[in-house]
C-alpha positions in Angstrom: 0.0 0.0 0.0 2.5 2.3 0.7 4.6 1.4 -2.2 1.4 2.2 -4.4 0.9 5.5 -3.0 4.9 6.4 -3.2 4.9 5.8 -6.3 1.0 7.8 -7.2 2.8 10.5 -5.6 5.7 10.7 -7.4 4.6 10.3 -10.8 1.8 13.4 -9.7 4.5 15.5 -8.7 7.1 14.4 -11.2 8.9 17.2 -14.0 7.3 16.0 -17.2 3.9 16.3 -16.0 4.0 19.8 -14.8 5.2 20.7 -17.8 7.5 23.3 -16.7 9.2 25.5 -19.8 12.8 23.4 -19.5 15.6 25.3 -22.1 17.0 22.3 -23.2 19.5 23.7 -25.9 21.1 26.8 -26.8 21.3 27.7 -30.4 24.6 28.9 -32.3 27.9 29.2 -31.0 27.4 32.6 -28.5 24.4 33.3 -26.5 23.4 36.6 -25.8 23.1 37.8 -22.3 20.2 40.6 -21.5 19.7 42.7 -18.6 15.5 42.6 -17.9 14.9 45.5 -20.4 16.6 43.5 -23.6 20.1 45.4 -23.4 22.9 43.6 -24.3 25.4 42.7 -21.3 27.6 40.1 -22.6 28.3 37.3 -25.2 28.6 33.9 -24.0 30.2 30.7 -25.5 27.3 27.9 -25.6 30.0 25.5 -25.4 30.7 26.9 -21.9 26.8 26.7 -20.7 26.8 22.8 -20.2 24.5 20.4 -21.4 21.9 20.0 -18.8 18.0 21.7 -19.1 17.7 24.9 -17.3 14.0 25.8 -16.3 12.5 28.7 -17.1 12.0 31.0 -13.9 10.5 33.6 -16.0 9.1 34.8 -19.1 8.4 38.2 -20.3 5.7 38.2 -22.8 6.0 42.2 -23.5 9.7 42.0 -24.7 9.6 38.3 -25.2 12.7 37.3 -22.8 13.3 34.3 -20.7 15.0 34.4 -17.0 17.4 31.2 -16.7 19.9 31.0 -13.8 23.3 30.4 -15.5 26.6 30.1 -12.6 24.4 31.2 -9.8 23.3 34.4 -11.6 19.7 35.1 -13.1 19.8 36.3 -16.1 17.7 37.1 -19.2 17.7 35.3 -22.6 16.7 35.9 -26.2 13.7 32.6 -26.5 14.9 32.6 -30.6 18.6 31.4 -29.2 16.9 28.4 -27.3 15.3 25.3 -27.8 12.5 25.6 -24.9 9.9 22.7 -24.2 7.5 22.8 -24.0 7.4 26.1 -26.3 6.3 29.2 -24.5 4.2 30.3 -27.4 1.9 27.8 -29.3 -0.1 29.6 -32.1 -3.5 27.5 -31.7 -5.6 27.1 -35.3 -8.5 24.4 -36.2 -6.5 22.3 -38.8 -9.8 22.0 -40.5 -10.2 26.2 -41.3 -6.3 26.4 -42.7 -5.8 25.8 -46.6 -4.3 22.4 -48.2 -3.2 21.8 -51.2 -2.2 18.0 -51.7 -4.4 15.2 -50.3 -1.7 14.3 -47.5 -1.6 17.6 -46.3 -5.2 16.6 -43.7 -2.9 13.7 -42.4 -0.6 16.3 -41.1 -1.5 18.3 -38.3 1.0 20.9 -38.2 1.4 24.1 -40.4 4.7 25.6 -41.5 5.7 27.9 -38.9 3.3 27.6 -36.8 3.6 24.0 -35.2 0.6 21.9 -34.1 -3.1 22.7 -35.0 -5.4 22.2 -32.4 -8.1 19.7 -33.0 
């Protein structure tokens, strides 16, 4: 019983259900480092960031930024430098409304540029 409910708890509380926005990748060779208004502090080698998922502590939808912690320090990130999942925007369309053009297009759902449609 106590087995059962260990492991009910764990899965409930466990990272990949929560869905937390995890930067799992950085994108090109030097990473831009903001301050909270977008300015530009400092280039950074991606090479030098490590491997491991960061989560997201923030997002700021206004000037479309992302707070990670990098070497103890909070700092803000340009979100079109980073591979973030699940993605912080998700455009939602009806598959049915957009255009197609070949018969395998309905088989698709997704949308250049735009990812998934929602169904």
């Amino acid at each position: 019983m106590r087995k059962t409910s260990l492991f009910l708890l764990s899965v409930l509380f466990s990272p990949s259900l929560l869905a937390a926005p995890m930067v799992e990748a950085f994108l090109g060779e030097q990473i831009t480092v903001l301050d909270d208004q977008g300015g530009i502090q400092r280039e950074v080698a991606s090479a030098s960031l490590g491997k491991q998922p960061l989560p997201v502590l923030q997002y700021n939808k206004d000037l479309d930024l992302v707070e990670v912690e990098l070497a103890g320090q909070k700092v803000w990130l340009d979100p079109l430098q980073l591979r973030i999942n699940p993605p912080l925007n998700m455009v939602k369309m009806p598959c049915e409304k957009l255009p197609t053009t070949l018969a395998s297009d309905h088989k698709n759902n997704s949308t250049m540029g735009y990812g998934g449609c929602s169904e």
